[in-house]
C-alpha positions in Angstrom: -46.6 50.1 11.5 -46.8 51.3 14.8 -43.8 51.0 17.5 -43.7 48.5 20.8 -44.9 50.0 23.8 -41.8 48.3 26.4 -38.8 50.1 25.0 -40.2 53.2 23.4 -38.7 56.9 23.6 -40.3 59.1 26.6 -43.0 61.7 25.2 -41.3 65.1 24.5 -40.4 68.0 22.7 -37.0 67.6 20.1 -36.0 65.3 17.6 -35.5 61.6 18.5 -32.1 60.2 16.6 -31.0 56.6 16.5 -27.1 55.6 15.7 -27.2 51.8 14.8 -23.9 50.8 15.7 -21.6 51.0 19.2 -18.8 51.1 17.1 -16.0 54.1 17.1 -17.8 55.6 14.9 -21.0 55.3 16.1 -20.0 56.8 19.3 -17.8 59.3 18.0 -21.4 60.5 16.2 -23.5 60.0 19.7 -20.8 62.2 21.6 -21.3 65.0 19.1 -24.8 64.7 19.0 -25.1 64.6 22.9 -23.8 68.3 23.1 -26.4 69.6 20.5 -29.3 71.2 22.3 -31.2 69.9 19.0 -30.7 66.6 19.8 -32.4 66.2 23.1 -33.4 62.9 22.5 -30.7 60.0 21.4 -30.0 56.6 21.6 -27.0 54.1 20.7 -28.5 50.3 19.6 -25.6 48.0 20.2 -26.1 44.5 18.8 -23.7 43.0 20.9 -22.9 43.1 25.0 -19.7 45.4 24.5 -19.0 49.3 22.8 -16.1 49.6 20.7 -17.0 47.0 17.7 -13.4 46.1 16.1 -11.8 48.0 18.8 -11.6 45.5 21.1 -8.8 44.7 23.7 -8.7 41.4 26.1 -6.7 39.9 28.6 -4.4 37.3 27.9 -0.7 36.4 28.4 -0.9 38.3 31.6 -1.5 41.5 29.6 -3.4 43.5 27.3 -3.9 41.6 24.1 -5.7 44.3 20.9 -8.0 41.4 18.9 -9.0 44.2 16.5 -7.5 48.0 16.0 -3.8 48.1 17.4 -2.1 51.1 16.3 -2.8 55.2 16.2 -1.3 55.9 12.9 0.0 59.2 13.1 -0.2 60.5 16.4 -0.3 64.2 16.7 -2.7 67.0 17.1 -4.3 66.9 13.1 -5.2 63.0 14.6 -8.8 62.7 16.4 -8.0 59.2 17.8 -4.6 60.8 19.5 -6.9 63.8 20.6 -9.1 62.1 22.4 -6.5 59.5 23.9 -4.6 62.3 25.5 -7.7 64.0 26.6 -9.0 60.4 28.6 -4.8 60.1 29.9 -4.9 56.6 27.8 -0.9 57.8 26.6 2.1 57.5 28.1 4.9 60.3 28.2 6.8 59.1 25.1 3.4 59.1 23.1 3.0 62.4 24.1 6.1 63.8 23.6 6.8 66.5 20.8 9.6 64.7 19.4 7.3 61.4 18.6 4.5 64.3 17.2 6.9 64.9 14.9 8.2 61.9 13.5 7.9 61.9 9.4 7.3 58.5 8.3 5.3 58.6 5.3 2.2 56.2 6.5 5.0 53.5 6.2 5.8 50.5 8.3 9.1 50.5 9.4 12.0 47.9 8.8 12.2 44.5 10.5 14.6 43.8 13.1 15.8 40.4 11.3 14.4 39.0 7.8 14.6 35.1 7.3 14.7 33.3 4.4 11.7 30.6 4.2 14.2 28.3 3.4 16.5 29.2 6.3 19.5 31.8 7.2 19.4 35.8 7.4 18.3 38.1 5.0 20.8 41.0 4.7 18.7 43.9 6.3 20.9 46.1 4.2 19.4 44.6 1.0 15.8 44.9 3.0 16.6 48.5 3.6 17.4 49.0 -0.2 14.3 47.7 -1.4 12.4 49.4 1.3 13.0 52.2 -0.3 12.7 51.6 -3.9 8.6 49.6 -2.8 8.1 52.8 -0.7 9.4 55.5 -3.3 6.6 54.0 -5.8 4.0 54.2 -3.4 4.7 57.4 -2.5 4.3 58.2 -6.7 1.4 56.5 -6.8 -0.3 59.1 -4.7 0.6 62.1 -6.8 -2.3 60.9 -9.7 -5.2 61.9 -7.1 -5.8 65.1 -9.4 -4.7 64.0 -13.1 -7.8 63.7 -15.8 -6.1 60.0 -16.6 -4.1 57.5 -14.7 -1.3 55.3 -16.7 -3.2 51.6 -15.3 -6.5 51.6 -13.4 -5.0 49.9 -10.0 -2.1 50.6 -7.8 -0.7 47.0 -8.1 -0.2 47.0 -12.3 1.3 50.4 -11.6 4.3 49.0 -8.8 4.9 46.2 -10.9 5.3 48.2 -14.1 7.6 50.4 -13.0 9.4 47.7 -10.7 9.6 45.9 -13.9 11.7 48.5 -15.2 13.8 48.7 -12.3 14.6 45.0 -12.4 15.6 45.6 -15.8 18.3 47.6 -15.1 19.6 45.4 -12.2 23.5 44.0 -12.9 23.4 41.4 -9.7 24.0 38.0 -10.5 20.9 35.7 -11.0 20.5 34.8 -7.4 20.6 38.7 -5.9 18.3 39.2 -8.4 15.6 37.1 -7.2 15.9 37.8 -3.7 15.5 41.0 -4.5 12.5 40.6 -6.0 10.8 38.2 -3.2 11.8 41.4 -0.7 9.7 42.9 -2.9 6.9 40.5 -2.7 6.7 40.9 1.0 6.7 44.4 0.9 3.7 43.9 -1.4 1.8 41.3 1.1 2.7 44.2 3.9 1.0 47.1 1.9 -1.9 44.0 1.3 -2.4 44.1 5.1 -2.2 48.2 5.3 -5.0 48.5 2.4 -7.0 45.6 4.2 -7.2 44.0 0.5 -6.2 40.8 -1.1 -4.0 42.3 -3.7 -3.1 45.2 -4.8 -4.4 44.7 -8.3 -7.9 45.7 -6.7 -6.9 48.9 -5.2 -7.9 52.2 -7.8 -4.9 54.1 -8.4 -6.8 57.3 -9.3 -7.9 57.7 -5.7 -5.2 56.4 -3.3 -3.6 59.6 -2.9 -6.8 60.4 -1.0 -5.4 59.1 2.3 -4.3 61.6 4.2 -0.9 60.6 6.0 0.2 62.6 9.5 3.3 62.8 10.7 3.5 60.7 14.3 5.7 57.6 14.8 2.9 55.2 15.4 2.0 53.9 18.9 -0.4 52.2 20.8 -2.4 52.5 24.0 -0.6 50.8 27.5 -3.9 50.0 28.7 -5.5 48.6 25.5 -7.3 50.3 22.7 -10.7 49.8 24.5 -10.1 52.4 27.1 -10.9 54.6 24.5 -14.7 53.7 23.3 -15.1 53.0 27.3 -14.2 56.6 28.0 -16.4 57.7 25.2 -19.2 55.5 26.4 -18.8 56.8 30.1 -18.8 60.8 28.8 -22.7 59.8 27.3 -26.2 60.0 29.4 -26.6 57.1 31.5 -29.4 56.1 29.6 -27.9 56.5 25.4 -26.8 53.2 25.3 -28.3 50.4 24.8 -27.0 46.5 24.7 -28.0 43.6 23.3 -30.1 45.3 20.6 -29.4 43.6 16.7 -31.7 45.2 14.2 -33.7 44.0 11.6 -35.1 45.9 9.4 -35.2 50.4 9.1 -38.2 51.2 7.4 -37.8 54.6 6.3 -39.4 57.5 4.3 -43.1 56.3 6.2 -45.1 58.0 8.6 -44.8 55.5 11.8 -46.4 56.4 15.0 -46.2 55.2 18.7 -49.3 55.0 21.5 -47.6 57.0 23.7 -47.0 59.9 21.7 -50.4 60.8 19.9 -50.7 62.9 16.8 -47.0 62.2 15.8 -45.4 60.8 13.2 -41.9 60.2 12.5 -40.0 59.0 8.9 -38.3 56.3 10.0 -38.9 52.8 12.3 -36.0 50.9 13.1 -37.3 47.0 14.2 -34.9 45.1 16.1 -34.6 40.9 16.2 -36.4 40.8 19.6 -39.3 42.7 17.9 -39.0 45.9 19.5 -39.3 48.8 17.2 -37.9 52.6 17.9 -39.6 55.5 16.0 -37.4 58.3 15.4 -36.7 61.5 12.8 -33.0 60.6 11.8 -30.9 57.4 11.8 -27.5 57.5 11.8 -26.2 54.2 10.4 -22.7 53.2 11.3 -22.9 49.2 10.7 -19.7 48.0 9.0 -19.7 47.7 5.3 -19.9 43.9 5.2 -22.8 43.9 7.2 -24.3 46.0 4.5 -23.0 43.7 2.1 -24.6 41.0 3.7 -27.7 42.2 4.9 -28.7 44.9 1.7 -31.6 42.8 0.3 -33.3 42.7 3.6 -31.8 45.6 5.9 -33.8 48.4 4.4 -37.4 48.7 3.8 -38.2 50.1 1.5 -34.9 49.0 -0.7 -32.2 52.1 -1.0 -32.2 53.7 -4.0 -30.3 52.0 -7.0 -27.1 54.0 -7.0 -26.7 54.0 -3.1 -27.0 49.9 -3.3 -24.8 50.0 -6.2 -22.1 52.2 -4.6 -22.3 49.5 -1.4 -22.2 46.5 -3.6 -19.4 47.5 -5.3 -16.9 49.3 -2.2 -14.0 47.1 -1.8 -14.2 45.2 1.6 -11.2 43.2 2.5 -10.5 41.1 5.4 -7.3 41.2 8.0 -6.7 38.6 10.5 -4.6 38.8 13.4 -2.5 35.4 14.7 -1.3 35.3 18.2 1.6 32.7 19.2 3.7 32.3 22.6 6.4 30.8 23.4 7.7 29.3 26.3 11.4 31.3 25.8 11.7 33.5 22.7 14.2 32.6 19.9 14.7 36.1 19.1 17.2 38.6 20.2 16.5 41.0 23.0 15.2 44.6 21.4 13.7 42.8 18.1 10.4 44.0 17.3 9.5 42.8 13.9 10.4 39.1 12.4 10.0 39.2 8.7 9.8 35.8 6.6 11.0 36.1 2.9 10.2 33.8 0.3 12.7 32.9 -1.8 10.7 31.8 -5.2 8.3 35.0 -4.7 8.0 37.3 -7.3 5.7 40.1 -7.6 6.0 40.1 -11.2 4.8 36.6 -11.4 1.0 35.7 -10.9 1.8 32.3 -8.9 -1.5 30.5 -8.0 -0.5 27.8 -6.0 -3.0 25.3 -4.1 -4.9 27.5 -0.8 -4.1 25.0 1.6 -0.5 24.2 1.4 0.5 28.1 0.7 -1.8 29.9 2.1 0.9 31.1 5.1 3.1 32.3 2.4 0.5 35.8 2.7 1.9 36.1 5.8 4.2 39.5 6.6 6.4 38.5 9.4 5.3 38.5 13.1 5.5 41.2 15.4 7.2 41.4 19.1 4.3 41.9 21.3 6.2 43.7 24.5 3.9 44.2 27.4 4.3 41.0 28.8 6.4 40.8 32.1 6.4 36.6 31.5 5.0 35.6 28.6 7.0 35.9 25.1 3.8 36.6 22.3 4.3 37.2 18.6 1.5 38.5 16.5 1.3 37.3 13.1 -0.7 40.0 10.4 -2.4 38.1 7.5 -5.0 39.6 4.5 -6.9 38.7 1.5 -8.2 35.5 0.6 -5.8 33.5 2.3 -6.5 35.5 5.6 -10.6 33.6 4.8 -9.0 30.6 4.0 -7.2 30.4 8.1 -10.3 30.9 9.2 -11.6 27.5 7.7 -8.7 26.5 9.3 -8.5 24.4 13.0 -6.3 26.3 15.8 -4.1 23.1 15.8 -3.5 23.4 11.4 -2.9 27.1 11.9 -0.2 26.4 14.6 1.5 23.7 12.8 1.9 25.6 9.4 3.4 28.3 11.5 5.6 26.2 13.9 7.1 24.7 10.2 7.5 27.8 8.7 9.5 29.4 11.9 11.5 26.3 12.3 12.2 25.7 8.7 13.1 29.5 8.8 14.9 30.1 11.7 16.7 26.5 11.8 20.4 27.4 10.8 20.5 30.6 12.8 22.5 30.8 16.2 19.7 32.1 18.0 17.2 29.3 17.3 17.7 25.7 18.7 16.0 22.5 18.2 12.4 22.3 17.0 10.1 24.9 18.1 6.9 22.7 18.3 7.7 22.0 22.0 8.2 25.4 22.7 5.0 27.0 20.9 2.1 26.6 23.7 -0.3 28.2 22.3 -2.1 29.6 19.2 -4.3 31.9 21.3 -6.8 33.9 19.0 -7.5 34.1 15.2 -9.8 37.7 14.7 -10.7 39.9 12.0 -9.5 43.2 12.6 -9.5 46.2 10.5 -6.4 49.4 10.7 -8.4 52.1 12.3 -7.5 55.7 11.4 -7.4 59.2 13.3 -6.5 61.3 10.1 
């Protein structure tokens, strides 16, 4: 197979390197390569209009809205992501400042400003804070079996609940304390569902979790939006690296492709594109997501990957996050809150409850988030995973926004700082994305 004349690579001395992908990490890879004098010849094949793939900020609300990544988890100096922010000015003082470097959190979330019960009225946050502690003492454990010859269970779920199980055991509350405690619980679990990007924690490998790497840094995000970092990225490449618009269809690989403008020589690998161009090259440096792989295995290579390399692909746990976005026309929550949490009273993390997808699928939900950077406009941002995070997405705008307007109102109903029904004050359900938690560390 030989290449397409219109698009093909100048003539010249050096190897030629593709990077498939104008994600973060395929521009993290094209920076690098860029300052090699090995790699005089590179380019980036986006298969969309825009860099940054699920970092990806808009405008809405009359401010900066993050559809995909949202946070830097653990910002300071051992972090890439907070490296490169300060280096493009994309922080503000606070993020910057040596005290919030230095913050110890443990990779967790912190605790809500208010907790509802589903069935209306306040959750004791001092009852939240207890159990806080006892979910996030057993994931800190779970981390320490990362070098043992044999874990107790194989996942990190059966391991919580056993020892949770225990603790329960020993609880002297009466009956009702009891179960709240453990649908506090069973929140915490549909939060750490959302941080693992899987639907349960059942499906998580114990053995390996401790792999994570947690940096101290109270979490923060950009004031400009997250995109202002793959857009500074993009702008520190050649003028001519990236290029738009490009899906591809097919690498052929381990062949001996040619081109007519370049005579005599051969290169390994072809990389065809939907539009029919094809781009010759000595090294490709894949950085598709892993669902795309999923998706695309049977077709996306040529010849087919070896057997244990589509094996290890098939079988990589791939979950899906999805991000809800709700204003309101004046907020029912307290000045200063940042973090609504909904508990459900009949929850129980001890209890495999299968109830129908369609009239519990909200019940995945952990809470909604503040959004602050709004000088009008009062946003929450609702955090979903798993299966019920697909099922939404089957979902109309106008379903999703009346589950949600029941489940605030039926939650928030007896409390003084809600009034009347919030249907007439919810005006819009705005965006439903997939996003995934990116990492510096």
């Amino acid at each position: 197979m030989q290449s397409s004349g219109g698009d093909a690579e100048a003539p010249g001395c050096g190897l030629r390197v593709l990077v498939v992908g104008g994600g973060i990490a395929g521009l993290g890879a094209a920076q690098r390569l860029c300052r090699h004098p090995a790699f005089p010849h590179l380019r980036v094949l986006e298969a969309t209009a825009r860099a940054g793939g699920r970092i990806r900020s808009e405008r809405s609300f009359g401010g900066v809205v993050e559809v995909g990544a949202h946070w830097i988890h653990g910002p300071s100096q051992g972090n890439p992501v907070f490296q490169l922010a300060a280096k493009y000015g994309l922080l503000g003082e606070k993020e910057l400042s040596a005290e919030n470097q230095l913050v110890e959190t443990g990779g967790h979330v912190g605790l809500p400003s208010v907790s509802y019960a589903s069935s209306g009225g306040s959750v004791s946050l001092e009852l939240v804070a207890e159990m806080a502690n006892l979910f996030y003492s057993l994931i800190d454990q779970t981390r320490e079996f990362l070098h043992v010859a044999e874990t107790p269970v194989p996942s990190v779920g059966e391991y919580l609940k056993k020892e949770l199980s225990q603790h329960a055991a020993r609880w002297t509350e009466d009956e009702g304390t009891r179960k709240l405690k453990l649908a506090i619980l069973n929140s915490f679990f549909n939060l750490e569902c959302c941080v693992s990007g899987t639907h349960s924690m059942d499906l998580v490998a114990l053995a390996p979790f401790g792999e994570y790497t947690v940096l101290p840094g109270l979490d923060c995000t950009f004031p400009g939006g997250y995109q202002g970092l793959p857009d500074h990225i993009v702008a520190s490449l050649p003028q001519d690296v990236m290029t738009f618009n490009k899906p591809v269809k097919t690498v052929h690989w381990n062949g001996s492709f040619q081109e007519a403008v370049s005579p005599g020589e051969t290169f390994p690998v072809l990389v065809e594109c939907e539009d029919g161009t094809c781009f010759p090259a000595h090294h490709v440096v894949l950085t598709v997501p892993l669902g795309f792989l999923k998706e695309r295995l049977d077709t996306f290579f040529e010849p087919p990957l070896p057997t244990e390399k589509a094996e290890a692909i098939r079988k990589v746990g791939f979950g899906t996050n999805n991000k809800i976005f709700l204003e309101f026309a004046e907020p029912f929550w307290e000045p200063g809150c940042q973090h609504i949490q909904v508990v459900w009273e009949d929850a129980s993390p001890l209890q495999d409850a299968a109830p129908a997808m369609r009239d519990a699928w909200f019940r995945k939900l952990i809470g909604f988030l503040v959004l602050p950077s709004f000088p009008s406009a009062h946003v929450l941002c609702g955090f979903i995973a798993g299966l019920e995070s697909e099922f939404m997405e089957t979902l109309s705008d106008a379903e999703v926004l009346q589950a949600l307007t029941h489940v605030l109102r039926r939650a928030t109903a007896p409390d003084t700082v809600c009034w009347g029904s919030h249907t007439s004050d919810v005006l819009l359900h705005h965006a439903r994305s997939s996003a995934v938690r990116l990492e510096g560390g």
